[in-house]
C-alpha positions as CSV (number, residue, x, y, z in Angstrom):
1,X,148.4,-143.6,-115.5
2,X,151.2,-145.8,-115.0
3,X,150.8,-149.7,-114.6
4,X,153.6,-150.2,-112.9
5,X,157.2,-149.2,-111.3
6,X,158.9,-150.8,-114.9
7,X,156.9,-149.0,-117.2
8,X,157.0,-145.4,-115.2
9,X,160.6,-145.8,-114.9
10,X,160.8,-147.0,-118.3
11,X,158.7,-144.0,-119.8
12,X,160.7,-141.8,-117.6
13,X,164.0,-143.2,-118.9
14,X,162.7,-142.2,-122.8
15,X,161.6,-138.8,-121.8
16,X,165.0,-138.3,-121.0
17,X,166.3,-140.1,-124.0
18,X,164.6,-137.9,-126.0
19,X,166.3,-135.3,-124.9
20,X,169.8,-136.3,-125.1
21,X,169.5,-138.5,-128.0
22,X,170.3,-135.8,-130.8
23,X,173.6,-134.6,-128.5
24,X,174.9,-138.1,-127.9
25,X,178.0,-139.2,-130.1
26,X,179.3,-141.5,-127.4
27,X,179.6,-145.0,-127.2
28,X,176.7,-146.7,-125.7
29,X,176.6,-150.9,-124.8
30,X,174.2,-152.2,-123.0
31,X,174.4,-155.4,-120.8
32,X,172.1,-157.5,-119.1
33,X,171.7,-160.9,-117.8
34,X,168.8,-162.9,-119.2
35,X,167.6,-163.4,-116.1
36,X,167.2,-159.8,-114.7
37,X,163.9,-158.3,-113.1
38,X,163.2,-156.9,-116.9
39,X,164.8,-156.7,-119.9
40,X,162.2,-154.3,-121.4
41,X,164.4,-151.1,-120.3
42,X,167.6,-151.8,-122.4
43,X,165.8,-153.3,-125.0
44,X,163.5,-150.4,-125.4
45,X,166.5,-147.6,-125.0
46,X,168.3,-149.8,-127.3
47,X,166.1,-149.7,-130.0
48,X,164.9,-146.3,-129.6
49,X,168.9,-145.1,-129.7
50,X,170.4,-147.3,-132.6
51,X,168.0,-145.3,-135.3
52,X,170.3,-142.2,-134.6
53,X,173.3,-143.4,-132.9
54,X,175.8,-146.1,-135.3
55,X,177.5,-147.1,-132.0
56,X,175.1,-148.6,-129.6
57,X,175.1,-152.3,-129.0
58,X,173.1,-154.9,-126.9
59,X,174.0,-158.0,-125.2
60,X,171.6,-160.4,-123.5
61,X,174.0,-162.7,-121.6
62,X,173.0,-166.6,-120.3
63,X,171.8,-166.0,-116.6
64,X,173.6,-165.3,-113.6
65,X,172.5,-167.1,-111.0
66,X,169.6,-168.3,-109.9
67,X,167.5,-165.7,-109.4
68,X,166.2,-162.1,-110.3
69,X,168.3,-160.5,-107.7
70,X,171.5,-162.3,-109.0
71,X,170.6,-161.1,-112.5
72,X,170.4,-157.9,-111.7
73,X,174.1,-157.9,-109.6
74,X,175.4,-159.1,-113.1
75,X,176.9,-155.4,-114.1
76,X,178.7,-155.5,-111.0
77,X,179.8,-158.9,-109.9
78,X,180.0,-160.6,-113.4
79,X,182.8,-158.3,-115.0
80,X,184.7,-161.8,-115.8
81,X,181.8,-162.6,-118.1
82,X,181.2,-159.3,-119.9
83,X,184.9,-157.5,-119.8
84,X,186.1,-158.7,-123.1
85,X,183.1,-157.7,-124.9
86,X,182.9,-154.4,-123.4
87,X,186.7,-153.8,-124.4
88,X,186.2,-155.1,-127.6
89,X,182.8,-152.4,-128.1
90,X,185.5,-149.5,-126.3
91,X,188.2,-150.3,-128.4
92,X,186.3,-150.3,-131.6
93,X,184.2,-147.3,-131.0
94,X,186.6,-144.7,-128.6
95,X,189.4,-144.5,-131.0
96,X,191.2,-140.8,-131.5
């Protein structure tokens, strides 16, 4: 049924969404480096959350590194690239 590891995990991610989706009022941002294995996943959770959620947001940063394996650290090891914007996102959307 399933072509690959990204769409299973992909479809499986949505099944779940699905469910959660209506009880969700928090703050969701999502980050990736261009150059990850796939960008499908955030893009595809992003746009299936924003048409009930006001506060989701996407960023598609330049790549990190060289490679697919370096994109992928970026959550991790490139919090001096992302931090601002993802204080920005919590400071505008987690107020009191």
């Amino acid at each position: 049924m399933f072509t690959s590891p990204v769409r299973a995990t992909l479809i499986g991610m949505l099944l779940v969404l699905g469910d959660l989706r209506p009880a969700s009022a928090s703050p969701i941002f999502f980050l990736q480096a261009e150059n990850d294995y796939s960008l499908a996943p955030s893009r595809t959770l992003y746009a299936a959350i924003k048409t009930s959620h006001e506060s989701a947001q996407i960023r598609i940063y330049p790549p990190y590194g060289s490679s697919p394996q370096e994109g992928h650290s970026f959550a991790y090891c490139g919090a001096s690239v992302w931090f601002e914007d993802v204080l920005r996102f919590l400071e505008a959307n987690c107020k009191p």
